[in-house]
Each structure stands twice: as structure tokens, then as C-alpha cells.
C-alpha positions as CSV (number, residue, x, y, z in Angstrom):
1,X,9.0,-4.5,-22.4
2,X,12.1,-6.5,-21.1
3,X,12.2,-9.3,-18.5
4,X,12.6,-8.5,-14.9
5,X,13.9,-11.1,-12.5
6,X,14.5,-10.1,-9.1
7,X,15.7,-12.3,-6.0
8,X,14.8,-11.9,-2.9
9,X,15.4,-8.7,-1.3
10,X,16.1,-7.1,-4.7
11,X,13.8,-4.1,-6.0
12,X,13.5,-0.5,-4.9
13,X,13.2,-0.2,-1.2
14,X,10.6,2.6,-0.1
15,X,10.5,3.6,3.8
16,X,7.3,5.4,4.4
17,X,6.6,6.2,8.2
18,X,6.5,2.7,10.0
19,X,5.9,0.8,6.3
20,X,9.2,-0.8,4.4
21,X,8.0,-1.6,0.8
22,X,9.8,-3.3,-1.5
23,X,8.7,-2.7,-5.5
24,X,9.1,-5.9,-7.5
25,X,6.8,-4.1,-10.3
26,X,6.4,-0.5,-11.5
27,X,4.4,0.7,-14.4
28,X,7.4,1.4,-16.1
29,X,8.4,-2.3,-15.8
30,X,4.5,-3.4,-16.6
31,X,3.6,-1.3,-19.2
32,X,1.0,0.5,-16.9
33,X,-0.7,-2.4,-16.2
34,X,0.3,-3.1,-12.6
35,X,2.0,-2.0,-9.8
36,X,3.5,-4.8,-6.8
37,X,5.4,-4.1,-3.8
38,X,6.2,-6.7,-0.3
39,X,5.5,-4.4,2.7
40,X,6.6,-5.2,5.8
41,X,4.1,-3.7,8.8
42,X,5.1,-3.7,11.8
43,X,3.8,-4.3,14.9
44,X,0.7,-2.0,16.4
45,X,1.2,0.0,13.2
46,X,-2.1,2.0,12.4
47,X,-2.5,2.4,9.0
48,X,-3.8,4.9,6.7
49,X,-7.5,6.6,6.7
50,X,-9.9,4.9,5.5
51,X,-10.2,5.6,1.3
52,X,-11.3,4.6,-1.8
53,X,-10.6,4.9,-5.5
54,X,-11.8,6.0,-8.6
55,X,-9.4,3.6,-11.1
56,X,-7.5,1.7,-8.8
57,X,-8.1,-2.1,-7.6
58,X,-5.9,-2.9,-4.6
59,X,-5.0,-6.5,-3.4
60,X,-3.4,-7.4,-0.3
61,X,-2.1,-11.2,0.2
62,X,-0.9,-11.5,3.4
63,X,2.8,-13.6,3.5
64,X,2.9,-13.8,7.4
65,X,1.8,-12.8,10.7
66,X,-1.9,-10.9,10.3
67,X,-3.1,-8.2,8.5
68,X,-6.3,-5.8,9.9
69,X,-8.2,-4.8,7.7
70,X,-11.5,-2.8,7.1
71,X,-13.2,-3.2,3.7
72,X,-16.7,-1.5,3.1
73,X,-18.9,-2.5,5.9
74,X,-16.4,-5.4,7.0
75,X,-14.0,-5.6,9.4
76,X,-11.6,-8.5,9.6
77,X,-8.0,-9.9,10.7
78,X,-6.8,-11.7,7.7
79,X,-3.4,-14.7,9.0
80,X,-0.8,-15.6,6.3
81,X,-2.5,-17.1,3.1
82,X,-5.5,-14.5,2.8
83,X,-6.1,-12.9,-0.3
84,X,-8.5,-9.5,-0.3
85,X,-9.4,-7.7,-3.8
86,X,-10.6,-4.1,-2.9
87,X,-12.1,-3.0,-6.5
88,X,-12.2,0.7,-7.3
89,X,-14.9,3.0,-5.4
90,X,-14.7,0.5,-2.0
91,X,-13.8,2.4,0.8
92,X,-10.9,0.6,3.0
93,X,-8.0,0.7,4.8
94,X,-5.5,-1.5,6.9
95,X,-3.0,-1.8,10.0
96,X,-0.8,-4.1,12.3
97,X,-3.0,-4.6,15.5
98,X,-1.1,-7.3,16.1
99,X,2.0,-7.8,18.4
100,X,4.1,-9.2,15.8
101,X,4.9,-8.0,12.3
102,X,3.2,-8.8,9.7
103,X,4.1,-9.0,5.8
104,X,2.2,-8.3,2.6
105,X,1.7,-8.6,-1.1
106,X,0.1,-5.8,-2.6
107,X,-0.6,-5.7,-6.6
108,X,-2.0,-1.5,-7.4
109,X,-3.9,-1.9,-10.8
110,X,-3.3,0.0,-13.4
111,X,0.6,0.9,-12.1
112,X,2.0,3.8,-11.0
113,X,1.4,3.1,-7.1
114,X,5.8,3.7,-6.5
115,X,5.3,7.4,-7.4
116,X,2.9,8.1,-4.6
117,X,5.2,5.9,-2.0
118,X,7.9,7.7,-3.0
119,X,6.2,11.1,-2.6
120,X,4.9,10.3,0.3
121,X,8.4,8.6,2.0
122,X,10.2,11.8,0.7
123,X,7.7,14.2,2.5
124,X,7.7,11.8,5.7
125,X,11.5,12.8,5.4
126,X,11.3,16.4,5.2
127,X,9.0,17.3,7.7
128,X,6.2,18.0,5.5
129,X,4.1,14.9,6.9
130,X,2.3,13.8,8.7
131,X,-0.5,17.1,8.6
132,X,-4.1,16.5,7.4
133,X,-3.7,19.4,4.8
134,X,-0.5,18.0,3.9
135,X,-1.9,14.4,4.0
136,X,-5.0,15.9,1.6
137,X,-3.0,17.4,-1.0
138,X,-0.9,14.6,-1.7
139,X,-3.4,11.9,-1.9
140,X,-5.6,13.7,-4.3
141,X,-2.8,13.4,-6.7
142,X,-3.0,9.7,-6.7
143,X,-6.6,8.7,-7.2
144,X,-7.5,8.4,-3.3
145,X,-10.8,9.1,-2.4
146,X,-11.2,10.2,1.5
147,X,-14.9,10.3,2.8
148,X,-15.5,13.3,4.8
């Protein structure tokens, strides 16, 4: 593996619906291991159904304004400095309920969380999304778990 340095506003800008991510690690730059993108939300953005999954940690540390978030049986709004670990098989999800944007952290263990944001920004493009069957079929690619 080589180095990777990048400043701020550098990495590989991902628009997916109402979510701007930047990728500061990818499994190819991590060896697998992890996956790390800054997400901007913004305001009164709902986020995605609630999920779990099979491999896959997820953490969230929220850089500014207030992140809302639903993890198992607990519901919270999480202000800048919050840190939530959502280990695999924890049903969760997220949005912006707030009236100001709010930006995020997010580390995806092991990596390879940039090929379903690309996927899913490229179908947001064409059409394709948003569609529950749609929705279905391109999350079970990517280790999401959606309780029925």
C-alpha cells in the first residue's frame, strides 16, 4: 500500500440524492480494511430505511450541526463531537431533522462502501431510483439487511 495524503476538500466527490460524500479512504487505498467518507446532510433530509448488516460495522462521528439517528431500540439526536459504532446485525438508520446542515464522518468496516455510493449516485442519475424494487436490488448487493 502507498501513502495517501489528502487536504481538505480533496478525495472523490459522490452526490447521492440530497447526500454529498467525500471518500478520503477506499478499500483499494486500505487494503480492504476500511472504507471513510465526510457527508454533508442537509437540512430536513430523511435518510435511508432502516437496515442492518451481516459484515459491516458502521460509524458515524458527527463534525457539525446534528445528526438523527435510530440505532436498535434507540432513538437519539447526536450535536458535533458524537461518536456512534453500529456493529454488524444492528438494525439503524439516520437523517437531518434538523433546520441546518449537518456533517459527518463515517468509517464502513471492512472497505468497499464507495462502490455501493457510486452505484447508487449513478442510478439516482438515471432515473432508475428512487423505486422500492429498485432500492431492493441494489442494496442486497452490498451486505444491507432490510427488515420486512
Amino acid at each position: 500500500m502507498d501513502a495517501v495524503v489528502l487536504l481538505p476538500g480533496q478525495g472523490e466527490r459522490i452526490e447521492a440524492g440530497a447526500i454529498t460524500t467525500t471518500m478520503k479512504a477506499t478499500a483499494a487505498t486500505t487494503g480492504g480494511a476500511f472504507s471513510m467518507f465526510e457527508g454533508t446532510l442537509p437540512a430536513g433530509m430523511s435518510g435511508p430505511p432502516a437496515h442492518a448488516h451481516r459484515r459491516t460495522s458502521d460509524t458515524f462521528y458527527v463534525l457539525e450541526g446534528t445528526l438523527h439517528l435510530t440505532v436498535g431500540e434507540r432513538e437519539l439526536d447526536a450535536p458535533a463531537g458524537s461518536y456512534i459504532l453500529v456493529p454488524p446485525g444492528v438494525v439503524h438508520t439516520f437523517a437531518n431533522t434538523s433546520d441546518a446542515p449537518a456533517r459527518v464522518l463515517s468509517i464502513s468496516a471492512p472497505g468497499g462502501w464507495e462502490h455501493y455510493l457510486r452505484e447508487l449516485a449513478g442510478a439516482m442519475r438515471s432515473g432508475a431510483f428512487p423505486g422500492p424494487a429498485a432500492f431492493s436490488q441494489l442494496v442486497a448487493k452490498y451486505d444491507f439487511v432490510v427488515p420486512e
